[in-house]
VOBA-1610 file (N, C-alpha, C; in pm, whole numbers, padded with zeros to 5 digits, always signed):
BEGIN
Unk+00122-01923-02440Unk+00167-01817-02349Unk+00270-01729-02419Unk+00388-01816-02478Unk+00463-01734-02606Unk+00438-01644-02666Unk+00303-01646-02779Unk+00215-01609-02832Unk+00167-01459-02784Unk+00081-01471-02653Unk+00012-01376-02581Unk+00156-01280-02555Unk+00266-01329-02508Unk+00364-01214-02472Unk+00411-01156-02570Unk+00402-01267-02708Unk+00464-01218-02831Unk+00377-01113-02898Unk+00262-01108-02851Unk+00165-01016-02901Unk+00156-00884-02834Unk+00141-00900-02673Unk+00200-00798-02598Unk+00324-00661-02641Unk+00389-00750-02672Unk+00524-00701-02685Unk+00470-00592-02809Unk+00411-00664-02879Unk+00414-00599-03078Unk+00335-00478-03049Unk+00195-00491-02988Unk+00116-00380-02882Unk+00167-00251-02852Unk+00224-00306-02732Unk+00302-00221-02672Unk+00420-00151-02765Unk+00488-00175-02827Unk+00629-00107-02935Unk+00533-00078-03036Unk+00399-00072-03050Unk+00317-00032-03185Unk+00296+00096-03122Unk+00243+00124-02978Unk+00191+00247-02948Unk+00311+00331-02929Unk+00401+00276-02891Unk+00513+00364-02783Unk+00561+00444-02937Unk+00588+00375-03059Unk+00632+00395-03195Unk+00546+00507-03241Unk+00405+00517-03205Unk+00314+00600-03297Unk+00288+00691-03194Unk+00352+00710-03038Unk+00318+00769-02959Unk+00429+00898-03010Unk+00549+00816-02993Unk+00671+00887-02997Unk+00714+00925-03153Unk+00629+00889-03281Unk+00615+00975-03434Unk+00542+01112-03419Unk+00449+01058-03335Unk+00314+01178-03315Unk+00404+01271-03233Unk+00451+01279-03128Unk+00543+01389-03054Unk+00695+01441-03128Unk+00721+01380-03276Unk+00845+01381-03298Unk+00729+01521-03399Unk+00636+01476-03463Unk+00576+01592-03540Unk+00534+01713-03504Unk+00454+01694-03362Unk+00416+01838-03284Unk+00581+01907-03257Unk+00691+01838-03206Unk+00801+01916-03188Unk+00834+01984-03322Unk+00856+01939-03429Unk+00883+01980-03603Unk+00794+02110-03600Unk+00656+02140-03564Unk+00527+02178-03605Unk+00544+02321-03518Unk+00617+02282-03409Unk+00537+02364-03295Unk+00621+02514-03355Unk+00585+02641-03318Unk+00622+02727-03370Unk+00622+02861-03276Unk+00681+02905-03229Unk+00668+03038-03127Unk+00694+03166-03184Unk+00647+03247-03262Unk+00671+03319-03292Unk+00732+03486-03231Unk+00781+03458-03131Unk+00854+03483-03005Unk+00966+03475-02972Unk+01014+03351-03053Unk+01138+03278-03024Unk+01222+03288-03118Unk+01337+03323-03086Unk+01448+03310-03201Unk+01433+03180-03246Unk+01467+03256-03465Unk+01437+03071-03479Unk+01611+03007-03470Unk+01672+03045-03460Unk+01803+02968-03468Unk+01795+02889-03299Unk+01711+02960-03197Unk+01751+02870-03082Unk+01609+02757-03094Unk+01549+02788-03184Unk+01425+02681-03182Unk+01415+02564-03270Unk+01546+02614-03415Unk+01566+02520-03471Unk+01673+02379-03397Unk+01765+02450-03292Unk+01845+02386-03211Unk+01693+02313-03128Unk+01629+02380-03040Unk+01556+02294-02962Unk+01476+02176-03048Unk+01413+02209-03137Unk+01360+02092-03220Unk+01514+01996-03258Unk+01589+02028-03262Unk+01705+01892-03323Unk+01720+01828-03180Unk+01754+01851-03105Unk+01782+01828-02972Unk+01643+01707-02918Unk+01547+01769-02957Unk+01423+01712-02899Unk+01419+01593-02934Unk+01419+01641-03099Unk+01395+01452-03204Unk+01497+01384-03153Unk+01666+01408-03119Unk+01750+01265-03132Unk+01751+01231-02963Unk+01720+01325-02886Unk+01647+01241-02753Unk+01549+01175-02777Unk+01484+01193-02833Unk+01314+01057-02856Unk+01379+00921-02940Unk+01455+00997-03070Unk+01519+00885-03123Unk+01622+00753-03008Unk+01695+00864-02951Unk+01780+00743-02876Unk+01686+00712-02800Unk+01596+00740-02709Unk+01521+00708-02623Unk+01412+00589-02656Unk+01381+00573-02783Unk+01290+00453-02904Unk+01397+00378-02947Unk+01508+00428-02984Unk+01616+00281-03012Unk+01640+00150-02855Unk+01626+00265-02775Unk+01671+00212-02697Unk+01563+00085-02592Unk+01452+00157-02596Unk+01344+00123-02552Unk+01306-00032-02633Unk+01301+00003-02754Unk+01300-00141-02815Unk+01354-00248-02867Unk+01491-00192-02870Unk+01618-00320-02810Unk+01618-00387-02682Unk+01589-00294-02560Unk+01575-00369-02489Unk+01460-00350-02408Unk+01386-00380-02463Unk+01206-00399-02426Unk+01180-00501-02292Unk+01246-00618-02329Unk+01227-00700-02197Unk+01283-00717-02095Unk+01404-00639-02103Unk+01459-00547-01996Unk+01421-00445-01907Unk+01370-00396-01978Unk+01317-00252-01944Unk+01157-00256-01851Unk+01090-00368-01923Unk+00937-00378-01899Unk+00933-00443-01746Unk+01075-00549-01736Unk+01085-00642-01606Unk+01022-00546-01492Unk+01084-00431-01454Unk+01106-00377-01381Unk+00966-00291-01283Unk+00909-00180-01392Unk+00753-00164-01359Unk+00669-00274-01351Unk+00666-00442-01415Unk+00580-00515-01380Unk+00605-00558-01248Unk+00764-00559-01191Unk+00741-00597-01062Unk+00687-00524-00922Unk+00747-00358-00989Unk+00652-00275-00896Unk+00546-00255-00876Unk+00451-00312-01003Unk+00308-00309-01007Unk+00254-00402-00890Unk+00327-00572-00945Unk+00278-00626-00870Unk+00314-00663-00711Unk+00419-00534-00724Unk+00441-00556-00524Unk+00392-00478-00486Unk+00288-00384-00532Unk+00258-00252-00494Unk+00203-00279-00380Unk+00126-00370-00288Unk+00095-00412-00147Unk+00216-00363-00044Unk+00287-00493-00090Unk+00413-00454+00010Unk+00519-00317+00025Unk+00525-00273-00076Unk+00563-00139-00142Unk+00523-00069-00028Unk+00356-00074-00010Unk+00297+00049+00034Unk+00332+00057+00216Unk+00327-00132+00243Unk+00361-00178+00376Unk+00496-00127+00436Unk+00619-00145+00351Unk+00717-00165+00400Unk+00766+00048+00394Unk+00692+00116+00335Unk+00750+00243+00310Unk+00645+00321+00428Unk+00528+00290+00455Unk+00486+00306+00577Unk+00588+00299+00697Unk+00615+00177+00723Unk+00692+00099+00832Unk+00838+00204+00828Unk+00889+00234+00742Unk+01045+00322+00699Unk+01031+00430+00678Unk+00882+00538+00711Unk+00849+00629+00732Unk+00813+00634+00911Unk+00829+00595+00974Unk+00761+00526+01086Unk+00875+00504+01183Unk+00958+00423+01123Unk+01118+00388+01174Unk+01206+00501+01180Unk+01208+00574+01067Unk+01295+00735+01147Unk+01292+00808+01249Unk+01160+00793+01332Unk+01103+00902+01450Unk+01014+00830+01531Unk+01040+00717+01502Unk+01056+00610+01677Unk+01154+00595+01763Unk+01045+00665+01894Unk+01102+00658+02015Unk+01109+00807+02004Unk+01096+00904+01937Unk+01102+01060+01952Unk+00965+01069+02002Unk+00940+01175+02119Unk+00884+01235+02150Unk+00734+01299+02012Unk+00842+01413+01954Unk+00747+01471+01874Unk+00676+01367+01700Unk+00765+01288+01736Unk+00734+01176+01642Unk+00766+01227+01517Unk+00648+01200+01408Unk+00666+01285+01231Unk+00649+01429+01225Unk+00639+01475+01327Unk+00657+01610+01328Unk+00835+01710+01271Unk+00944+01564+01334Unk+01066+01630+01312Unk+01053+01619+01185Unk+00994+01554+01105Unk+01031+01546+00921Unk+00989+01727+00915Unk+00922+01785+00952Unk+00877+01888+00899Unk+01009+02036+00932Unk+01094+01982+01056Unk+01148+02113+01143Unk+01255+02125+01066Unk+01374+02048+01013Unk+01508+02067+00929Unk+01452+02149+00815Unk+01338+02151+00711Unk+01320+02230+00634Unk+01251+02304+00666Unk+01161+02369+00739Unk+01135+02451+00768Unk+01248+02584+00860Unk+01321+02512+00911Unk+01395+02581+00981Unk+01577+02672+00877Unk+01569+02577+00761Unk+01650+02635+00681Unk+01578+02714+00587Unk+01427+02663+00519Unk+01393+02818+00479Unk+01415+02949+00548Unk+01398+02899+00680Unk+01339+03059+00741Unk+01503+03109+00785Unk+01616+03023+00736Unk+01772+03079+00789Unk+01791+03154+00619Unk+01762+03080+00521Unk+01773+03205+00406Unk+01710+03255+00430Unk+01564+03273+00388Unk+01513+03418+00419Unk+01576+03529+00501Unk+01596+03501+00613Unk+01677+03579+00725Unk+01762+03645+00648Unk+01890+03551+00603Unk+01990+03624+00540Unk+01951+03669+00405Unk+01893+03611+00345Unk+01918+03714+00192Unk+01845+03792+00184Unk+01693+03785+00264Unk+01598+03908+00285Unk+01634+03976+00387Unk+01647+03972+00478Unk+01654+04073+00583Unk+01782+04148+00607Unk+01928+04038+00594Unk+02042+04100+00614Unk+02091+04186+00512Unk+02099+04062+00373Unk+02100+04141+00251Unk+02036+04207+00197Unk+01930+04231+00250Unk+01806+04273+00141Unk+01769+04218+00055Unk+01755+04139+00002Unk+01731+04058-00122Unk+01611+04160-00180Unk+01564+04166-00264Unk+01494+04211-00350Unk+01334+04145-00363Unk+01193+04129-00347Unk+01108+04081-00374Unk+01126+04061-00558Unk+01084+03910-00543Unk+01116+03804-00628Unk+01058+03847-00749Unk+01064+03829-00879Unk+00934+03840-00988Unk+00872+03791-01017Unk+00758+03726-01012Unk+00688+03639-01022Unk+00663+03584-01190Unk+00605+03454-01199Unk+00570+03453-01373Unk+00499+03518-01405Unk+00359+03575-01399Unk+00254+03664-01391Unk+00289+03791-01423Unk+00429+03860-01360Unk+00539+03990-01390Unk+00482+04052-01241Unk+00385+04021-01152Unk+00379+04070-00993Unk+00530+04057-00945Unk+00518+04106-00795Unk+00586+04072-00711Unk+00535+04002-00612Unk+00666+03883-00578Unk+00644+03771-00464Unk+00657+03813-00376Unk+00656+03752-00257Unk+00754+03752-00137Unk+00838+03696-00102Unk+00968+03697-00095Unk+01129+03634-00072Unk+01064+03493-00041Unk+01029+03519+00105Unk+01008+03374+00175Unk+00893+03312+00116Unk+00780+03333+00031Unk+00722+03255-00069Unk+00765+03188-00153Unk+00868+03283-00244Unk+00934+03234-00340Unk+01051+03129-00244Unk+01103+03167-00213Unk+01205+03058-00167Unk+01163+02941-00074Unk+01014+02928-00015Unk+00989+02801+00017Unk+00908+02733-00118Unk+00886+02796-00204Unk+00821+02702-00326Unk+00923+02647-00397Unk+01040+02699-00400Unk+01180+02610-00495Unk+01229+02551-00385Unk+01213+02527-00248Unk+01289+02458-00173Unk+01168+02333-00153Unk+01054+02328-00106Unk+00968+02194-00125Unk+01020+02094-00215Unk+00992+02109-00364Unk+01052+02038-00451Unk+01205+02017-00424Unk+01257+02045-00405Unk+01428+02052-00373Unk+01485+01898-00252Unk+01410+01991-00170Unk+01392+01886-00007Unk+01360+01727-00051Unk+01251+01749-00108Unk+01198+01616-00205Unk+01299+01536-00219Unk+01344+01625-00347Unk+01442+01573-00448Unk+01618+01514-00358Unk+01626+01586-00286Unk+01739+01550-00202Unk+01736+01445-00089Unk+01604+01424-00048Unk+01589+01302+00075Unk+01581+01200+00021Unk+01494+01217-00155Unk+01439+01057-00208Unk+01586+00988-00275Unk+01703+01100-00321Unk+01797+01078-00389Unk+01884+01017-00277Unk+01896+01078-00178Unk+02014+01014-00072Unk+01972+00880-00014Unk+01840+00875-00019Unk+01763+00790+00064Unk+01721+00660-00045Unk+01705+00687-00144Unk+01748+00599-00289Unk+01865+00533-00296Unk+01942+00596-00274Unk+02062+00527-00325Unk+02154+00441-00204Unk+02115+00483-00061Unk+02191+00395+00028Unk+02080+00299+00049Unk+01964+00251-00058Unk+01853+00150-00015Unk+01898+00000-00030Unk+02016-00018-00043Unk+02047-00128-00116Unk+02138-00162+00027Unk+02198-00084+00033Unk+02287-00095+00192Unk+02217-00104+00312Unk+02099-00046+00313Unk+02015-00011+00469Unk+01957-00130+00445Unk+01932-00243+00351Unk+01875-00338+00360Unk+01861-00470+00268Unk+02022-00449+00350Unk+02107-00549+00265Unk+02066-00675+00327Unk+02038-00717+00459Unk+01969-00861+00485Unk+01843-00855+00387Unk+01787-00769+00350Unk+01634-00842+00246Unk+01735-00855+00095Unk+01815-00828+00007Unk+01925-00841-00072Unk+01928-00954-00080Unk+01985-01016+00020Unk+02076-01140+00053Unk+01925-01253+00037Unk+01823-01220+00070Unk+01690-01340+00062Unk+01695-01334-00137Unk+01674-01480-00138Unk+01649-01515-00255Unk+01530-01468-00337Unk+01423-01497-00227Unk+01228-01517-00310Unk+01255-01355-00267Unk+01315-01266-00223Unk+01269-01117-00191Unk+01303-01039-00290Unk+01219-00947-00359Unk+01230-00862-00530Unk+01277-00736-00451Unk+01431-00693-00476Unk+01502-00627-00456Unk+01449-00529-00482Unk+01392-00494-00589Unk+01333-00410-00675Unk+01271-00310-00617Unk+01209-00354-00536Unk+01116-00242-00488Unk+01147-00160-00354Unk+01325-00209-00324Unk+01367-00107-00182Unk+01395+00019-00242Unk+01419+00059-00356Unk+01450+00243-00372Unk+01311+00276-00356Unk+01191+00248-00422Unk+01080+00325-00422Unk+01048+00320-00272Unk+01080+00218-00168Unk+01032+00241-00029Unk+01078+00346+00014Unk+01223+00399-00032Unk+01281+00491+00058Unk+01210+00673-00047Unk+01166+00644-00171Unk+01090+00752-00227Unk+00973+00811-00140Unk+00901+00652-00172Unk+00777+00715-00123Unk+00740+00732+00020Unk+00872+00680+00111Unk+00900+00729+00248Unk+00912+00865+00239Unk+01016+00931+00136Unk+01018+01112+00134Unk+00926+01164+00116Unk+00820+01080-00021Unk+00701+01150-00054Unk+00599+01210+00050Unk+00599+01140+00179Unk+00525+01173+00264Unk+00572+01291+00337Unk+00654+01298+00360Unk+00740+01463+00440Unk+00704+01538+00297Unk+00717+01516+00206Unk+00661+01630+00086Unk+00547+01705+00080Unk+00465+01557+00131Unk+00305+01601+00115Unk+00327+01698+00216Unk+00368+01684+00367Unk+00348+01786+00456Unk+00398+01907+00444Unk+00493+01900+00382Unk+00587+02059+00327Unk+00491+02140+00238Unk+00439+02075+00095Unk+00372+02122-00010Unk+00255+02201+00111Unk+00176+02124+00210Unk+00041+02152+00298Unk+00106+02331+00365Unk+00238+02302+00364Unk+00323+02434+00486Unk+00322+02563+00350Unk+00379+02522+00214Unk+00396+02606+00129Unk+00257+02673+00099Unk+00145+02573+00131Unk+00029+02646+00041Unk-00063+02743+00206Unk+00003+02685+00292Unk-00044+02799+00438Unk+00037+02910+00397Unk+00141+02916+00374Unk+00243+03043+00372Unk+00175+03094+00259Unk+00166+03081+00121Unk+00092+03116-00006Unk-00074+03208+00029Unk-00119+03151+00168Unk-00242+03141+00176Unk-00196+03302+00270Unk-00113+03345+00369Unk-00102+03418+00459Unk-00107+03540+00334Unk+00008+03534+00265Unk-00017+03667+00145Unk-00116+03645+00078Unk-00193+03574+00045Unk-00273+03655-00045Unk-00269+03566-00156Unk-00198+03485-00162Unk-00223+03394-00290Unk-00320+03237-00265Unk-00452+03251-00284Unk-00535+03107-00223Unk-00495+03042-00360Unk-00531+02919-00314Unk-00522+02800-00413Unk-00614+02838-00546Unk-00604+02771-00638Unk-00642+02833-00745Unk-00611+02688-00859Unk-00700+02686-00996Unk-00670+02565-01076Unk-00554+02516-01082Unk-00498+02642-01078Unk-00384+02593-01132Unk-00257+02535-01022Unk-00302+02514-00931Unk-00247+02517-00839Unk-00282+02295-00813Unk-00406+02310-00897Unk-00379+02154-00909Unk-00289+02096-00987Unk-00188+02176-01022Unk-00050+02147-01127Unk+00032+02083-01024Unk+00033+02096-00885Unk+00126+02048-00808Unk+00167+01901-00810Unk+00018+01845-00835Unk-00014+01687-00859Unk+00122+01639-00942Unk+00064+01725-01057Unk+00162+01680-01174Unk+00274+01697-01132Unk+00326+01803-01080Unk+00487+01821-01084Unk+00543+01742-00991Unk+00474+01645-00866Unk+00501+01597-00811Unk+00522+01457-00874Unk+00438+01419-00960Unk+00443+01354-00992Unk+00575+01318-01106Unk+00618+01425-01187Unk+00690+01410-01236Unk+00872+01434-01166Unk+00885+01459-01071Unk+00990+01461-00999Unk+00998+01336-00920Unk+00908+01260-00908Unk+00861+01121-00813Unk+00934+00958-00921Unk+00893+01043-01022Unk+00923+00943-01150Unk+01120+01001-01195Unk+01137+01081-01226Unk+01268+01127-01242Unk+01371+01129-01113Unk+01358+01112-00980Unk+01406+01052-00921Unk+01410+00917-00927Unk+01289+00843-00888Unk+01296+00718-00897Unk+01420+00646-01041Unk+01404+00715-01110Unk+01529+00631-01244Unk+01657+00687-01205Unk+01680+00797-01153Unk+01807+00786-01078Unk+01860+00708-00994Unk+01776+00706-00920Unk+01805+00588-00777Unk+01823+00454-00835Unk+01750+00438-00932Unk+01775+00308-00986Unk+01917+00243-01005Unk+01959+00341-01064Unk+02108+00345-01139Unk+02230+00390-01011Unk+02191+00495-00910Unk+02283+00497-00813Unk+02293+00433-00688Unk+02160+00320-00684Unk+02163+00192-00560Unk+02222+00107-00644Unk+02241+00111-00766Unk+02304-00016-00810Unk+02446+00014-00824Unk+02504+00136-00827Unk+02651+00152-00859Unk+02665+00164-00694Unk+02631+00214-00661Unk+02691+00242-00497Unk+02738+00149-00389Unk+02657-00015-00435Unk+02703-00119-00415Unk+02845-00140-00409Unk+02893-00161-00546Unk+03041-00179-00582Unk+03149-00028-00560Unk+03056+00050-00550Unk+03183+00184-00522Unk+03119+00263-00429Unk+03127+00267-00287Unk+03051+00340-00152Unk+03089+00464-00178Unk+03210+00506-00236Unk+03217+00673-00238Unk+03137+00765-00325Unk+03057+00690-00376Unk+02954+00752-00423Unk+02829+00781-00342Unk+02799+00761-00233Unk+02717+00831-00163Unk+02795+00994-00115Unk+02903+01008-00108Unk+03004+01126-00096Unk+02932+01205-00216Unk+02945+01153-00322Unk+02937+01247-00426Unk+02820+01253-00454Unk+02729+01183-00398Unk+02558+01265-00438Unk+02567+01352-00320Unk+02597+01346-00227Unk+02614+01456-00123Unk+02661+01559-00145Unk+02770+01544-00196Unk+02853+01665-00273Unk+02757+01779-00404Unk+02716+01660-00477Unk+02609+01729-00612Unk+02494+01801-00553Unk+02479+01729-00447Unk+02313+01805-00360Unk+02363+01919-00314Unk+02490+01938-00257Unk+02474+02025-00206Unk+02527+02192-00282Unk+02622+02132-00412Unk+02609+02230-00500Unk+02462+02259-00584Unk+02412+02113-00607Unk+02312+02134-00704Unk+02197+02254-00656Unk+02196+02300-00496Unk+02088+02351-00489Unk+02111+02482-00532Unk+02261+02546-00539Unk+02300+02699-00635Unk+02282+02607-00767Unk+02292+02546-00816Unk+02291+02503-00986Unk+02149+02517-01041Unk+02024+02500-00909Unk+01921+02482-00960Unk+01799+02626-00910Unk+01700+02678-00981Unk+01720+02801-00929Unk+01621+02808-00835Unk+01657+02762-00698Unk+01594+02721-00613Unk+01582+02912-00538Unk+01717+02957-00476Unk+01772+03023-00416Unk+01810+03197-00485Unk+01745+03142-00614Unk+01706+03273-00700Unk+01651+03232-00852Unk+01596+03333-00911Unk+01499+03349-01031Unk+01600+03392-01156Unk+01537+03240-01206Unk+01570+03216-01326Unk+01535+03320-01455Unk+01435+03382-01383Unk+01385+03471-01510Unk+01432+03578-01522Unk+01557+03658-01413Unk+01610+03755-01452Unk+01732+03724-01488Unk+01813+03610-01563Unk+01935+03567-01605Unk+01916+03593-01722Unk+02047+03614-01775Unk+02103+03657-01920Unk+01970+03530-02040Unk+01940+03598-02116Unk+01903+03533-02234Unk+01988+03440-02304Unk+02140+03458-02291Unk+02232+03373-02363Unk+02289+03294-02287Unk+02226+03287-02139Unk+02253+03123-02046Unk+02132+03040-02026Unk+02039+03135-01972Unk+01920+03074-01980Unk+01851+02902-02005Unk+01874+02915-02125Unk+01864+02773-02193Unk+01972+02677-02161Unk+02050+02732-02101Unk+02179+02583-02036Unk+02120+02556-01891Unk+02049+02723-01863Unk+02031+02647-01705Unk+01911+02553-01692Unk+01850+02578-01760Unk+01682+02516-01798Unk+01758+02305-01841Unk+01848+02355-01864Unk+01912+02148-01956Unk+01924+02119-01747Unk+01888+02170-01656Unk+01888+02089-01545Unk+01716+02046-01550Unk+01703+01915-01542Unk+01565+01901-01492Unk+01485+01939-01397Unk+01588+01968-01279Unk+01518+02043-01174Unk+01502+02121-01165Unk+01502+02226-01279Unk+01483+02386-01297Unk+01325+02359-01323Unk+01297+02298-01414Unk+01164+02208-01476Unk+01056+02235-01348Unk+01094+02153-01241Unk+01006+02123-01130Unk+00993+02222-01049Unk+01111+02339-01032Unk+01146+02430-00956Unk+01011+02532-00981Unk+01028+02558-01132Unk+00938+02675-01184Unk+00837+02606-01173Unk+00797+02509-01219Unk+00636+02448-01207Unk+00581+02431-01064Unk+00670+02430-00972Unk+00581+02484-00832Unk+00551+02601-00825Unk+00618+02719-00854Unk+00597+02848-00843Unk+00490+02860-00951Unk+00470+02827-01051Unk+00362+02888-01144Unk+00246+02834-01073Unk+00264+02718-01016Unk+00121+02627-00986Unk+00067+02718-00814Unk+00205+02782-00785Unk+00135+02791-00693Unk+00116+02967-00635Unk+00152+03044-00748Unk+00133+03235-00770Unk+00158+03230-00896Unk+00191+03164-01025Unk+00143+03217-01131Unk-00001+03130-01231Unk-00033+03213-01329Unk-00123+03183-01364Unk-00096+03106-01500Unk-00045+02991-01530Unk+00001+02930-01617Unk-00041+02794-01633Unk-00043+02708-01725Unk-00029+02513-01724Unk+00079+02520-01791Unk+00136+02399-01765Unk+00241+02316-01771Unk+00276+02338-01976Unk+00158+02294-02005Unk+00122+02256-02134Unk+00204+02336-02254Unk+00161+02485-02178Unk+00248+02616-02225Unk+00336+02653-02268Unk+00407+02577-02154Unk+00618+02552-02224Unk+00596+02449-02244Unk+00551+02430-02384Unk+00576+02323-02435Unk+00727+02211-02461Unk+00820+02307-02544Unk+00993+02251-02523Unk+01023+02197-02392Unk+00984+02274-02269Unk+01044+02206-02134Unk+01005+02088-02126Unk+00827+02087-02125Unk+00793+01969-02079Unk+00838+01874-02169Unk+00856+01871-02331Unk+00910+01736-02380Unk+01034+01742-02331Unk+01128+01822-02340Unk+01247+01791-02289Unk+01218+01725-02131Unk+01168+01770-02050Unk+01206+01665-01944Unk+01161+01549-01962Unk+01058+01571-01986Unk+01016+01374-02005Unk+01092+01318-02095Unk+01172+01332-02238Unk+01252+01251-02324Unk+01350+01236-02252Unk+01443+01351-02136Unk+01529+01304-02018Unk+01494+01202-01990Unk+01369+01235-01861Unk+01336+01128-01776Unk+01326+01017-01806Unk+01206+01012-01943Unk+01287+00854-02033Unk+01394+00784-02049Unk+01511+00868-02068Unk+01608+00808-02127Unk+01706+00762-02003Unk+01668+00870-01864Unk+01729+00827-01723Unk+01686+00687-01698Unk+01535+00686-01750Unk+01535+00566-01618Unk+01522+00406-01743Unk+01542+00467-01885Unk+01586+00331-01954Unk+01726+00300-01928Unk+01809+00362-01917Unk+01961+00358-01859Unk+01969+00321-01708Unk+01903+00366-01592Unk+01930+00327-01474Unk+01828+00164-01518Unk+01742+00144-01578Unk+01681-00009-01561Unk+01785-00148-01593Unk+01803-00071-01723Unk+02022-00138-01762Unk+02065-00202-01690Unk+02097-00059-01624Unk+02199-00088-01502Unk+02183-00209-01389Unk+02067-00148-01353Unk+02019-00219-01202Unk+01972-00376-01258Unk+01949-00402-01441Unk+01929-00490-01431Unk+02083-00607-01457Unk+02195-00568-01517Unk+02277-00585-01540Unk+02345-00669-01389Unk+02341-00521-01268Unk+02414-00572-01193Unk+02359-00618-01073Unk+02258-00647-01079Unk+02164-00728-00965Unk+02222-00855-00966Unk+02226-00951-01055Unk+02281-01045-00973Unk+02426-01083-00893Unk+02468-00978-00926Unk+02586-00954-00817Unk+02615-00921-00683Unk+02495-00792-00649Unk+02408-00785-00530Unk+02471-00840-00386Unk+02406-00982-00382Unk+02406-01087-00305Unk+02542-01084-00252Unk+02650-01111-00377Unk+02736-01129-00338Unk+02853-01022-00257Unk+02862-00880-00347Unk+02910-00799-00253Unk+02863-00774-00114Unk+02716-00789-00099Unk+02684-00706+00033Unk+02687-00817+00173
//
């Protein structure tokens, strides 16, 4: 049995090694002739010693790291049971039932719009394509992803507290209460994304290939939350005022991120600091997927940069959560 894991192991750190040489070369390789090279020689350095720390790290602590997805794999039953049931439990005994998941965001898109289009005037948006949007298009496609990102994060990180009697059970794999409270948000997502692509659909923009990009971007904000939460259900345990301060970050982060305006008419010489937020990443990849005509594939720099992030988030939150789990029990 030794053996078989000892072989596993060599497997697995053989591909991840020749996965992550092969992406260290296309970054070296890649070439835009478009791009200043002094900010491209910076993005290629930047790229490699995120992959580097992100492979040191990965295979020091390999059996650390691996614990964690094998147990989500194999609770994925109950996973699916218990995030049903905690999708279910918010809007019992309401009248309109899962309908309220849909009214708080819908009802604050349509309070910006109001004000920055109608009072202020806001300006019709620019689209990637170089068209023009519509305010309230553009600003419910950076707010979907946003909403997401803010229910699975708050709702992540007090998972350890909302269900602290399953904690306290011995045979019960802790493990898998942040993703209940994810893929509890994921479902108000799906219904938002269904509201963004009716509104998309009223102007004039129908669904389109590229618009099956949503998958992905969902997918990749599903995964980059989840390694946050990892790391802030496990600190939030020992220090509660940290649910304050993801509250606090959410609620600046949504001016930090360019949910509430377009990134593409900012200075050239900030640009690239605002883009080092990951959620700028997800922000624009709804809007392209869903009025411009682009893949993911394209911006190439973003997409490795977020994923060598997202890597390196959720090898650090696995650390963590694995470090201080057995303590758990005892604070709560």
């Amino acid at each position: 049995m030794k053996m078989d894991s000892g072989r596993h192991k060599t497997i697995v750190l053989g591909i991840v090694w020749a996965a992550a040489i092969l992406l260290a070369l296309v970054v070296l390789l890649h070439n835009n002739p478009l791009e200043d090279p002094e900010t491209a020689r910076l993005k290629k350095i930047c790229g490699c010693l995120l992959l580097s720390v992100g492979l040191m790290l990965f295979t020091i602590f390999y059996d650390k790291m691996t614990t964690l997805p094998v147990e989500l794999w194999q609770s994925r039953r109950l996973i699916w049971r218990l995030a049903v049931n905690d999708f279910k439990k918010r809007y019992a005994g309401s009248y309109l039932g899962t309908i309220w998941a849909l009214v708080p965001p819908v009802i604050q898109v349509l309070m910006y719009w109001f004000v920055f289009d109608k009072i202020f005037g806001a300006a019709r948006q620019a689209a990637m394509g170089g068209g023009d949007v519509p305010y309230v298009l553009f600003l419910t496609a950076g707010f979907v992803p946003w909403f997401f990102f803010s229910d699975a994060l708050s709702g992540g990180t007090a998972s350890l507290l909302e269900y602290n009697y399953l904690v306290k059970k011995v045979v019960f794999k802790i493990s898998v209460l942040p993703i209940i409270k994810i893929i509890a948000a994921f479902f108000v997502h799906i219904f938002f994304t269904a509201v963004l692509l009716f509104i998309a659909c009223l102007y004039g923009y129908y669904p389109t290939v590229y618009t099956l990009q949503l998958l992905y971007y969902s997918a990749c904000e599903f995964i980059f939350v989840l390694g946050l939460c990892y790391a802030t259900c496990s600190i939030v345990v020992f220090f509660r005022d940290l649910q304050q301060v993801v509250s606090i970050i959410l609620q600046v982060g949504v001016w930090a991120t360019p949910v509430l305006w377009n990134i593409n008419t900012m200075d050239d010489s900030i640009k690239p600091f605002l883009k080092l937020n990951p959620m700028a990443y997800i922000v624009e990849g709804f809007r392209m997927s869903v009025y411009g005509e682009g893949w993911f594939f394209e911006h190439f720099y973003s997409s490795a940069y977020f994923w060598i992030v997202t890597a390196l988030i959720f090898v650090l939150s696995s650390l963590i959560f694995k470090r201080l789990k057995p303590m758990f029990a005892d604070v709560l």
